[in-house]
Every structure is written in structure tokens, then in C-alpha cells.
Backbone and ligand atoms as CSV (ligand in chain L), in Angstrom:
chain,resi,resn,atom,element,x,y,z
A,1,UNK,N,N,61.097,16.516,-73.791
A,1,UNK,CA,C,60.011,16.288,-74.758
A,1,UNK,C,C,58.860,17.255,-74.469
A,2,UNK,N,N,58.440,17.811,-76.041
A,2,UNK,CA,C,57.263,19.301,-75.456
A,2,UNK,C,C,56.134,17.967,-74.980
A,3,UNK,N,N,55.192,18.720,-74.459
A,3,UNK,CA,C,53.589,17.447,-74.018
A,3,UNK,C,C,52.976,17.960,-75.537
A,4,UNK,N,N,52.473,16.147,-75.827
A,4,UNK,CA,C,51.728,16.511,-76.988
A,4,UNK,C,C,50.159,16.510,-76.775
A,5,UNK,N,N,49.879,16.720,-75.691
A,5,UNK,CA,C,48.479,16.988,-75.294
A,5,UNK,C,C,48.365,18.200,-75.018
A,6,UNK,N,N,46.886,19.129,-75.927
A,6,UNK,CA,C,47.238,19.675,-76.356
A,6,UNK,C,C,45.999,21.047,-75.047
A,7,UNK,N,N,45.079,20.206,-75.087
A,7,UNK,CA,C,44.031,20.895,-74.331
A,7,UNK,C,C,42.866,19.235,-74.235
A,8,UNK,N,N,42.084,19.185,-72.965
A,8,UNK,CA,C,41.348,18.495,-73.048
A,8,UNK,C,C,40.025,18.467,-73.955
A,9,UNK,N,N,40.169,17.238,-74.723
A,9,UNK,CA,C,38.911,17.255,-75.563
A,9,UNK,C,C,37.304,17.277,-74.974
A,10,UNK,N,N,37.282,15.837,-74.537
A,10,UNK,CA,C,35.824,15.550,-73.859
A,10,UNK,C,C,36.414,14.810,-72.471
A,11,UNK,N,N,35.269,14.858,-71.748
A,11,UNK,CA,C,35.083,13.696,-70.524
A,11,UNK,C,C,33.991,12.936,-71.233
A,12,UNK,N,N,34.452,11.677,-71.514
A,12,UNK,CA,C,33.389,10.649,-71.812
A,12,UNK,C,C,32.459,10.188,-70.395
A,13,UNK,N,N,31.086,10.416,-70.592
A,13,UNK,CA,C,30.632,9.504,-69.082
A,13,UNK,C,C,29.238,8.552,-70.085
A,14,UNK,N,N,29.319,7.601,-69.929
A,14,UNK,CA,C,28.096,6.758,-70.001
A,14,UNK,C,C,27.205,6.153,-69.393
A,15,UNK,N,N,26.182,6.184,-69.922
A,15,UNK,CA,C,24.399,6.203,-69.125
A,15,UNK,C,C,24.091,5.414,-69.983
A,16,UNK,N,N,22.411,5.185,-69.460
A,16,UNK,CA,C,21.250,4.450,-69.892
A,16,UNK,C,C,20.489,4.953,-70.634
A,17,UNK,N,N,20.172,5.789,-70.403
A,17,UNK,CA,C,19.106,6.861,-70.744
A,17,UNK,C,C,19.910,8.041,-71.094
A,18,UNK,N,N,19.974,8.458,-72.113
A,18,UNK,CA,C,20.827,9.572,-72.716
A,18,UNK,C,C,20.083,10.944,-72.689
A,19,UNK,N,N,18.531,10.993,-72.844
A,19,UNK,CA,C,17.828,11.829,-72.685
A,19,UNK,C,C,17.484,12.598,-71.438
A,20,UNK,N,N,17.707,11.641,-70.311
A,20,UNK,CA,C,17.527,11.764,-68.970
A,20,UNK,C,C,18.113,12.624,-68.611
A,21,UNK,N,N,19.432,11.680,-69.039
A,21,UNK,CA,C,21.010,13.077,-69.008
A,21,UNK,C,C,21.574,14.047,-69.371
A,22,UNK,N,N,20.804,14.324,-70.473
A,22,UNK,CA,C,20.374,15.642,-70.945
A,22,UNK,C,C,19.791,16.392,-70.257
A,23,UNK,N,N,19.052,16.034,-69.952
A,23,UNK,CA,C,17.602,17.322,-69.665
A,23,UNK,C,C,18.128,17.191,-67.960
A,24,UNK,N,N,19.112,16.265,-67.320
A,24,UNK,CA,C,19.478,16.324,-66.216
A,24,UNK,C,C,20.522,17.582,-66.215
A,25,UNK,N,N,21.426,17.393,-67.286
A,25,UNK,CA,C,22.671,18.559,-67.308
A,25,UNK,C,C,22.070,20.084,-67.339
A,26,UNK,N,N,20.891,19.941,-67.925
A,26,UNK,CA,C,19.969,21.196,-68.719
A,26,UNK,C,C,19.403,21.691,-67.088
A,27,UNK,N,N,18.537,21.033,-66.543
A,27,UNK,CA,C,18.214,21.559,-65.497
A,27,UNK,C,C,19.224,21.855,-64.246
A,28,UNK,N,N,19.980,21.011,-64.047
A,28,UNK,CA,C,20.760,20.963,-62.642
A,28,UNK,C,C,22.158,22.185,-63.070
A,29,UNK,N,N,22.168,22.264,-64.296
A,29,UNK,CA,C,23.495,22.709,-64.198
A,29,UNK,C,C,23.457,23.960,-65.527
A,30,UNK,N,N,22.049,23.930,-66.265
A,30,UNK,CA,C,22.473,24.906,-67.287
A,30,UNK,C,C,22.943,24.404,-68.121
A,31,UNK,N,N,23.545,23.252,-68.523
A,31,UNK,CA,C,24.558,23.018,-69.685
A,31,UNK,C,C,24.081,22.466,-70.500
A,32,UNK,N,N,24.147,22.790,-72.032
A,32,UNK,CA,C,23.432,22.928,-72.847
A,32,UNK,C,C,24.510,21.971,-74.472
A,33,UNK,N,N,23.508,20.963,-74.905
A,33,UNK,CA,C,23.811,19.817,-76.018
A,33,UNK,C,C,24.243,20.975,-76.857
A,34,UNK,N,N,25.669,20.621,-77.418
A,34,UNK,CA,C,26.086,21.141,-78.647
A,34,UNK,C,C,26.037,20.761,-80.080
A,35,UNK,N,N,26.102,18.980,-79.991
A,35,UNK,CA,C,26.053,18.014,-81.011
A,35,UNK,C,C,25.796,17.256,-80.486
A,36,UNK,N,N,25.407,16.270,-81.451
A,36,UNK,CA,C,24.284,15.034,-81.335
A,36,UNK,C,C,25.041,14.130,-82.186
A,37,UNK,N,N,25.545,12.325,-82.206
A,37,UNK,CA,C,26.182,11.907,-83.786
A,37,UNK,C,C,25.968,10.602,-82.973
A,38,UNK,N,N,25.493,9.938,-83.892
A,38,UNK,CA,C,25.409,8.500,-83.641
A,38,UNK,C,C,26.694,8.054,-84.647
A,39,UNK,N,N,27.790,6.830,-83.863
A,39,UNK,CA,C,29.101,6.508,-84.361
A,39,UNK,C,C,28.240,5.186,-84.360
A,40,UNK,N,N,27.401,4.881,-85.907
A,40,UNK,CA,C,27.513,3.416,-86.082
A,40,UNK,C,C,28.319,2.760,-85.713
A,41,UNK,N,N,29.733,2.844,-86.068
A,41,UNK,CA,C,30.447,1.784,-86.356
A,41,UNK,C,C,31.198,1.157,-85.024
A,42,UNK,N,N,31.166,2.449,-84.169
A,42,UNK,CA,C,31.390,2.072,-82.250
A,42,UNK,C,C,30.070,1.618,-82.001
A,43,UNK,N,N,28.742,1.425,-82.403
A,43,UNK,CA,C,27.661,1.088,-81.934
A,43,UNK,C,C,27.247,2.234,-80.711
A,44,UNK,N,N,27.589,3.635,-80.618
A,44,UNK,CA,C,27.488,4.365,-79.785
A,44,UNK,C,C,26.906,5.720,-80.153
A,45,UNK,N,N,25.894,6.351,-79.488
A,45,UNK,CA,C,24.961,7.443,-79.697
A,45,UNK,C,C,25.713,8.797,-78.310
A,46,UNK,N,N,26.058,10.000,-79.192
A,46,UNK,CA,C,27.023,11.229,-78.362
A,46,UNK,C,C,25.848,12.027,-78.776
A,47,UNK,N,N,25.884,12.750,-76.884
A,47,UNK,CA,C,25.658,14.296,-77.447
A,47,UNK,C,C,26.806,15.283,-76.273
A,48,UNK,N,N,26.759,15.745,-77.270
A,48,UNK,CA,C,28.360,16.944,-76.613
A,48,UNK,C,C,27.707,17.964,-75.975
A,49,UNK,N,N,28.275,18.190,-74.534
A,49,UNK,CA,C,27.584,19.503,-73.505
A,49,UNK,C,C,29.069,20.039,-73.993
A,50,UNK,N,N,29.119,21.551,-74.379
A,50,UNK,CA,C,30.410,22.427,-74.197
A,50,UNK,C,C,30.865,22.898,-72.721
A,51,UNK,N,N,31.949,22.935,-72.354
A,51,UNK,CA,C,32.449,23.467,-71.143
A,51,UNK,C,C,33.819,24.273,-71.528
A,52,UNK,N,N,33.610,25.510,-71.297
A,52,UNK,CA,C,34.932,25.597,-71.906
A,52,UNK,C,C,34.998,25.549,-73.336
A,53,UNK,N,N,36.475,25.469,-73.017
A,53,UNK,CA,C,36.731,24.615,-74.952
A,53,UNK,C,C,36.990,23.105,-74.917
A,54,UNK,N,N,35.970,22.761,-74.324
A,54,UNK,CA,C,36.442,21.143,-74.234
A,54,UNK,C,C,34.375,20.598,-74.433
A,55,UNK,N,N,33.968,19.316,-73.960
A,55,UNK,CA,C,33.091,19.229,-73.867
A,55,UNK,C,C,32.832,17.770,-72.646
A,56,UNK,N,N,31.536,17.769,-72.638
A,56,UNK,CA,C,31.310,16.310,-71.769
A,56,UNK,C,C,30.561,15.662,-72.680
A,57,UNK,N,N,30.872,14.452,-72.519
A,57,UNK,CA,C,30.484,13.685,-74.088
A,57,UNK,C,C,29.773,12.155,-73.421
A,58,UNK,N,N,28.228,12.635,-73.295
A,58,UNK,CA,C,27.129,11.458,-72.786
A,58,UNK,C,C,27.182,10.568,-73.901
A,59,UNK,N,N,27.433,9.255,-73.326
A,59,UNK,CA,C,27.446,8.010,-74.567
A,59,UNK,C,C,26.595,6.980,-73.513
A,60,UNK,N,N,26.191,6.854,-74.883
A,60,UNK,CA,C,25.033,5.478,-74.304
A,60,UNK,C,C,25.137,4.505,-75.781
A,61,UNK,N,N,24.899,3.364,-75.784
A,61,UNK,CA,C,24.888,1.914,-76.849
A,61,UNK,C,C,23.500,1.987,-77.636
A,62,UNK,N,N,24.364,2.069,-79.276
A,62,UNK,CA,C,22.833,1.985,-79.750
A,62,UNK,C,C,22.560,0.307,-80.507
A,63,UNK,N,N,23.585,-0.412,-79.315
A,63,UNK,CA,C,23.211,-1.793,-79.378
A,63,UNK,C,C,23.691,-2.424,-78.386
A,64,UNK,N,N,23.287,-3.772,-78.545
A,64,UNK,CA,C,23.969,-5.074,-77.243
A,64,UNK,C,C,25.240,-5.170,-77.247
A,65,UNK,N,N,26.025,-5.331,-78.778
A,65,UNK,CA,C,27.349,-5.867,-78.884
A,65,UNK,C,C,28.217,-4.331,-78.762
A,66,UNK,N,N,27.899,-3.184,-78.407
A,66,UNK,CA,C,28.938,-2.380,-77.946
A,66,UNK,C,C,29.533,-2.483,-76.952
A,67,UNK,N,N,30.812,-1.954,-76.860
A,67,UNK,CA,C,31.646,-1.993,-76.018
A,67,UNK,C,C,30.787,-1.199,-74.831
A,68,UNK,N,N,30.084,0.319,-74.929
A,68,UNK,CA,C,29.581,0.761,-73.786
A,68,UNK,C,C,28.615,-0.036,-73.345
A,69,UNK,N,N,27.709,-0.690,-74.013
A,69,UNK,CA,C,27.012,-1.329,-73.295
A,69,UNK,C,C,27.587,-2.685,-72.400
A,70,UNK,N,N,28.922,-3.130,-72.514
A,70,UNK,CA,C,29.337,-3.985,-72.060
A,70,UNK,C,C,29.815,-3.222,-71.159
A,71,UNK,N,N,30.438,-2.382,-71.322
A,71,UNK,CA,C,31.159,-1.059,-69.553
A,71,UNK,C,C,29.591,-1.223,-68.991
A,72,UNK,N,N,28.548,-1.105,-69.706
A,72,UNK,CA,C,27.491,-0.480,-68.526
A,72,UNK,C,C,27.483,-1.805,-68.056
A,73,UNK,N,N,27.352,-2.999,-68.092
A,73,UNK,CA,C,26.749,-4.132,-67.843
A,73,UNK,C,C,28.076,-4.352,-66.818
A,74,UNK,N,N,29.007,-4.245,-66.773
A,74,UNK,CA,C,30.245,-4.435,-65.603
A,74,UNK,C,C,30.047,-3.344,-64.740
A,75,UNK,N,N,29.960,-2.095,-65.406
A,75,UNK,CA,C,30.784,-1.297,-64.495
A,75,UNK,C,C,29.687,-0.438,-63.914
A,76,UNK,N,N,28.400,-0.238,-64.386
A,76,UNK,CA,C,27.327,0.522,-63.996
A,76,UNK,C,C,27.908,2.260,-65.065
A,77,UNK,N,N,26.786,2.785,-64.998
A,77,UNK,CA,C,26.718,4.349,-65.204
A,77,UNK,C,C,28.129,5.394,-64.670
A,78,UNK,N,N,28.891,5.914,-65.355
A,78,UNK,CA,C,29.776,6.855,-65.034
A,78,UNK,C,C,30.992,7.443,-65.743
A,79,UNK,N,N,32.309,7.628,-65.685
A,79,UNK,CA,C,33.117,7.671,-66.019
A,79,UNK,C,C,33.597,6.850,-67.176
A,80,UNK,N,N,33.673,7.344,-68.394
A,80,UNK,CA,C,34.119,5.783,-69.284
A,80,UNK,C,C,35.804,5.764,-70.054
A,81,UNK,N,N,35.797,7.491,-70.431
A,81,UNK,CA,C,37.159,7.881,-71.008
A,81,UNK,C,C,37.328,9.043,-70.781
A,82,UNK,N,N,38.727,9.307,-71.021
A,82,UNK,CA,C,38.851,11.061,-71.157
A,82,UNK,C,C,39.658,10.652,-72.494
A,83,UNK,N,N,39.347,12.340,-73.299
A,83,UNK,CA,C,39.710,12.692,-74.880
A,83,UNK,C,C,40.715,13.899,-74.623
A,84,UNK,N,N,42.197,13.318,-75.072
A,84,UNK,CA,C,42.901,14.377,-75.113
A,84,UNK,C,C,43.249,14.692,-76.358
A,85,UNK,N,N,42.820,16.385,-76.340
A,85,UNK,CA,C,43.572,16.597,-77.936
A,85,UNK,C,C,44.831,16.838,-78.458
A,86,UNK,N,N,45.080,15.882,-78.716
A,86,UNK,CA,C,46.627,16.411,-79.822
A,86,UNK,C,C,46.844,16.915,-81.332
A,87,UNK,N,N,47.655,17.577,-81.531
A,87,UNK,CA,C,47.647,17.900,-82.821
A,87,UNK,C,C,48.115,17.095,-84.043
A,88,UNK,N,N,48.669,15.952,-83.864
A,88,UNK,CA,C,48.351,14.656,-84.843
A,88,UNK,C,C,48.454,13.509,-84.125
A,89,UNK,N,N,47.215,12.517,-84.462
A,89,UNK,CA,C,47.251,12.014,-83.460
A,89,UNK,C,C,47.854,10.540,-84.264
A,90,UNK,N,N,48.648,10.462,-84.945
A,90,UNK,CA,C,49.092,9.238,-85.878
A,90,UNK,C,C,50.875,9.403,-84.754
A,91,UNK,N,N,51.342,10.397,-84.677
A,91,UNK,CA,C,52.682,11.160,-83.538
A,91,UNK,C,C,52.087,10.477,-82.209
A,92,UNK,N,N,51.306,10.645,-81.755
A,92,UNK,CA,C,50.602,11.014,-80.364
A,92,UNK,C,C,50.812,9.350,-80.387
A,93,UNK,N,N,50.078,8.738,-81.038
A,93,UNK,CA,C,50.157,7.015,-81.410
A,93,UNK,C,C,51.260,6.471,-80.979
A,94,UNK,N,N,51.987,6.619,-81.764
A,94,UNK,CA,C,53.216,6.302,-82.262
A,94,UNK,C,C,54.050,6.426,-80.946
A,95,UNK,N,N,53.905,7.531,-80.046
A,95,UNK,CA,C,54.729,7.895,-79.042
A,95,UNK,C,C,54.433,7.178,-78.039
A,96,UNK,N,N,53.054,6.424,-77.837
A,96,UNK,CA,C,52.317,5.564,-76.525
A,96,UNK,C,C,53.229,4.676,-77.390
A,97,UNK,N,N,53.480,3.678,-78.448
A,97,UNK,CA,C,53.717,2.560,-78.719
A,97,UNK,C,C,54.838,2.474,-78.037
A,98,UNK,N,N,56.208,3.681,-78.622
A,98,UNK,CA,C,57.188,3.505,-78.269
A,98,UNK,C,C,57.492,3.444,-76.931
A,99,UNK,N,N,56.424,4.162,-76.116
A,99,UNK,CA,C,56.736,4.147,-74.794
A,99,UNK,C,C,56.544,3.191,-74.473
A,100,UNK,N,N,55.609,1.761,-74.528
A,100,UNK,CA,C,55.545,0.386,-74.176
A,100,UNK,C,C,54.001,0.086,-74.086
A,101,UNK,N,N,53.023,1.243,-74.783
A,101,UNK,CA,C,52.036,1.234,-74.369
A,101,UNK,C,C,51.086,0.489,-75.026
A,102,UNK,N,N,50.286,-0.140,-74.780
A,102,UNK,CA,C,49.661,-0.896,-75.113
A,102,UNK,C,C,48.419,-0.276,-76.041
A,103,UNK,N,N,47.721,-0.459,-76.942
A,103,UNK,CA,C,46.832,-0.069,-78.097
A,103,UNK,C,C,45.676,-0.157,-78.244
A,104,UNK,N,N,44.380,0.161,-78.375
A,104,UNK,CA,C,43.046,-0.419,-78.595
A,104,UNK,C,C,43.243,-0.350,-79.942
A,105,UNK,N,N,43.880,0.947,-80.952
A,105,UNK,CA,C,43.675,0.964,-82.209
A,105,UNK,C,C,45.318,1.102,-82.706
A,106,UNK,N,N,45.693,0.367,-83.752
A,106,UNK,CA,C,46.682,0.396,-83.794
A,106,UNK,C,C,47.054,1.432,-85.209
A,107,UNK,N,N,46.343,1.581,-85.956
A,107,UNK,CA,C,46.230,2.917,-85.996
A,107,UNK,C,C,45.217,4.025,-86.241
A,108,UNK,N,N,45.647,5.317,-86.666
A,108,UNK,CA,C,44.624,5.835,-85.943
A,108,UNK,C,C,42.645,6.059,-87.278
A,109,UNK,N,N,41.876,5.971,-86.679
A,109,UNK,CA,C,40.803,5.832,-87.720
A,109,UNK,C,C,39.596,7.101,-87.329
A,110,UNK,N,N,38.448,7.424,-88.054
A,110,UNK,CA,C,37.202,8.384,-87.662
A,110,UNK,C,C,36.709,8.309,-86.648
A,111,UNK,N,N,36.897,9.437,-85.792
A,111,UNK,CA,C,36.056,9.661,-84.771
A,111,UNK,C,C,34.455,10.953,-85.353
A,112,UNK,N,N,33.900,10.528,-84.101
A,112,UNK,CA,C,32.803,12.047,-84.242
A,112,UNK,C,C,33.526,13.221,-84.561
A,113,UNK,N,N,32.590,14.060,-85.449
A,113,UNK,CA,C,32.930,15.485,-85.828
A,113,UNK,C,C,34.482,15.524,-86.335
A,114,UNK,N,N,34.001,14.788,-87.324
A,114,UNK,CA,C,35.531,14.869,-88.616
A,114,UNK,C,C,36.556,14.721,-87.722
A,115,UNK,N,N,36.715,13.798,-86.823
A,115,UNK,CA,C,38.072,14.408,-85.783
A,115,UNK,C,C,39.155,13.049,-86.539
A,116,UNK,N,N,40.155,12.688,-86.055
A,116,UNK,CA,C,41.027,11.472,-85.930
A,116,UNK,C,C,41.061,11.314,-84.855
A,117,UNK,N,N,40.663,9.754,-84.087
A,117,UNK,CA,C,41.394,9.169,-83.152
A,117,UNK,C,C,42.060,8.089,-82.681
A,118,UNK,N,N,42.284,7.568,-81.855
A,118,UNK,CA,C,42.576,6.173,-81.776
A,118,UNK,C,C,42.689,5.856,-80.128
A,119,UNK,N,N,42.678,5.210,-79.534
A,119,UNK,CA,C,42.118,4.368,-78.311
A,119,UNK,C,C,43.463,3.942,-77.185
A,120,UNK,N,N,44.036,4.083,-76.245
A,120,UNK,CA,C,45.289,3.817,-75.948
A,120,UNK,C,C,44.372,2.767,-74.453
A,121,UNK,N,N,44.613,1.438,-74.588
A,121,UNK,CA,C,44.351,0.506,-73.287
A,121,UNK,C,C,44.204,1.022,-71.792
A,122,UNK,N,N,43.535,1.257,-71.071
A,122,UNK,CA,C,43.762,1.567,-69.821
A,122,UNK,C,C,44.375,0.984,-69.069
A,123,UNK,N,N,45.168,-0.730,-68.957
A,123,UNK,CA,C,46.504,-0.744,-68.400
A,123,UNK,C,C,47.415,-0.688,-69.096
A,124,UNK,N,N,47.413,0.272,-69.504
A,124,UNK,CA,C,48.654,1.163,-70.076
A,124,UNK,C,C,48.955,2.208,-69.337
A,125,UNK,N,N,47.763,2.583,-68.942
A,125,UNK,CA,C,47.403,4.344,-68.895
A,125,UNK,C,C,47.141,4.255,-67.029
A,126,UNK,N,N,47.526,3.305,-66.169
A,126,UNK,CA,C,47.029,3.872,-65.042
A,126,UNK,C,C,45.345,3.589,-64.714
A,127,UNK,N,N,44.953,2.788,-65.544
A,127,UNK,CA,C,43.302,2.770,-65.193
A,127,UNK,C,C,42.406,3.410,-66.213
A,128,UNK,N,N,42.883,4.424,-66.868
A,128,UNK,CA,C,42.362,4.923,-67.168
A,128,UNK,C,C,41.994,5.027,-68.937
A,129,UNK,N,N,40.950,4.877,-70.076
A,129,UNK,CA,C,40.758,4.179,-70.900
A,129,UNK,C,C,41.125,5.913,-71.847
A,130,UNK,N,N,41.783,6.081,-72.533
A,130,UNK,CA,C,42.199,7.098,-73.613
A,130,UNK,C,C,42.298,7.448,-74.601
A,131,UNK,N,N,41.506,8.428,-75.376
A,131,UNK,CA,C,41.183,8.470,-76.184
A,131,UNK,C,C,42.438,9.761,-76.817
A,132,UNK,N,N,42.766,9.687,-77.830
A,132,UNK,CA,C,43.885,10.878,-78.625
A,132,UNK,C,C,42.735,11.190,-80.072
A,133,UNK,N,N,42.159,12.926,-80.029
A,133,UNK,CA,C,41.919,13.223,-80.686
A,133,UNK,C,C,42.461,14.404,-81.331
A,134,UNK,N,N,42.328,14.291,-82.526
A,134,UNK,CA,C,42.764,15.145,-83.902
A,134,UNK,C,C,41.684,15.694,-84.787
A,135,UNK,N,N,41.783,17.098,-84.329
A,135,UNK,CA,C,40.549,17.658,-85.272
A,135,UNK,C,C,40.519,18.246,-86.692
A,136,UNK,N,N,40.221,18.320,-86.779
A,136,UNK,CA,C,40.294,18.616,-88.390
A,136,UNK,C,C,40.165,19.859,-89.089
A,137,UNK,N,N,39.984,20.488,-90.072
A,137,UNK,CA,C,39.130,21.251,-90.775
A,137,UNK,C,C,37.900,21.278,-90.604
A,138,UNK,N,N,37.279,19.981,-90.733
A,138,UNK,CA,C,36.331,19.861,-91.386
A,138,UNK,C,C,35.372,19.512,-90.116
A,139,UNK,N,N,36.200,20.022,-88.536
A,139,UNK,CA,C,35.486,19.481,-87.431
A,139,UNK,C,C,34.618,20.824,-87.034
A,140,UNK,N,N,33.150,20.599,-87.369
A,140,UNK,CA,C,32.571,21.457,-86.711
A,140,UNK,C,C,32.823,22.438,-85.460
A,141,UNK,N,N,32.941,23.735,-86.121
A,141,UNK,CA,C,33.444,24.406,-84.938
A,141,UNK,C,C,32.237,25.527,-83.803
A,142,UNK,N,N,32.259,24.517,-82.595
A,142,UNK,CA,C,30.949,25.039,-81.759
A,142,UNK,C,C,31.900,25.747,-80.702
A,143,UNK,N,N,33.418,25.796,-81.143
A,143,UNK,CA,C,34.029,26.346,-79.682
A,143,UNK,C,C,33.892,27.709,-79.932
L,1,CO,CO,CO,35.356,9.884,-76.861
């Protein structure tokens, strides 16, 4: 089977203070906000540092009932997902199911920057919480 991952998308890490972490990446490291998108509907506020052709993707809750704000309230500040890109991610889906894998989205719906994604459980995955993105046309291109 070819790997349908295709190149890494983002490292998700989530904070408190999103601004902090900005102007923290900006000073300590040079790295510089590409996009900015508040995902009403995750209740979650991104801004994308580029690295590469990939990015680091600061998320912080732009409410109580989000899921990040519930990671922050367990888990503290850090690590939340990694975004791998595939080139359809409805295939990419489909292939965790068959493998036995367990689902956050069962199928796949809008992510930031016109992309497609959908959510694969982290005990599924080894710990680890996964995101399968699909970009688009219409996905702003800062690479
Ligand atoms: Co993400």
C-alpha cells in the first residue's frame, strides 16, 4: 500500500494566551503568523507560523464549551494534534475505518483555509489525536 500521507500539514499546540505565543514565536525564534481564522463552529481561534511547507498551528478556545478549552483544563498548555496532509481525505477516512480505527468525524467536513478534514481518535492512533487534511483550490496559498 503507497502511504497516503502526503507531507505534514500543521503541529497543532494549544495555549491561553494566543497573543503571547505569538509575539513569543516572533521574538525567540523569528517565526512569523501566516494566517489568522477563527473556526466558529470548533469554538477555536488559529494563527498559522509557516515552517517549511507545513505550519505550527497556535489554538486557543474562543469559548468554555470547546473541546481545546477542555484539553487545556485536563491537560495544561502544549501539544494537542498533528495535521497530516493527504490528497483526499474522504480515502484517507475510509482507510483508518477499515483498518479498525476509531473516528472523531465520521465523515469528512470544513476545516480552516478551504481545506477538508476529519479527526481520527487518539486511541486509535497510539496517543496521539489526528487530524487528515485536504486542501483545496481554494486553500490559500502562503507556501
Ligand atoms: Co488542526
Amino acid at each position: 500500500m503507497e502511504s497516503l500521507l502526503t507531507e505534514i500539514d500543521h503541529i497543532a499546540i494549544a495555549v491561553r494566551d494566543i497573543e503571547a505565543a505569538i509575539a513569543w514565536y516572533a521574538e525567540a525564534l523569528g517565526a512569523r503568523v501566516v494566517h489568522r481564522e477563527d473556526v466558529v463552529s470548533d469554538g477555536v481561534s488559529e494563527a498559522l507560523i509557516k515552517v517549511g511547507d507545513s505550519y505550527i498551528q497556535l489554538l486557543t478556545p474562543l469559548r468554555d464549551d470547546s473541546t481545546v478549552a477542555a484539553f487545556l483544563e485536563r491537560r495544561g498548555e502544549g501539544l494537542h494534534h498533528v495535521g497530516y496532509r493527504v490528497a483526499n481525505c474522504a480515502a484517507a477516512l475510509a482507510a483508518v475505518k477499515a483498518a479498525g480505527g476509531r473516528v472523531l468525524d465520521d465523515v469528512p467536513r470544513p476545516g480552516s483555509r478551504a481545506t477538508t478534514i476529519a479527526f481520527v481518535h487518539p486511541t486509535a492512533s497510539f496517543g496521539t489525536l489526528i487530524e487528515l487534511v485536504e486542501e483545496s483550490s481554494a486553500t490559500p496559498a502562503t507556501r
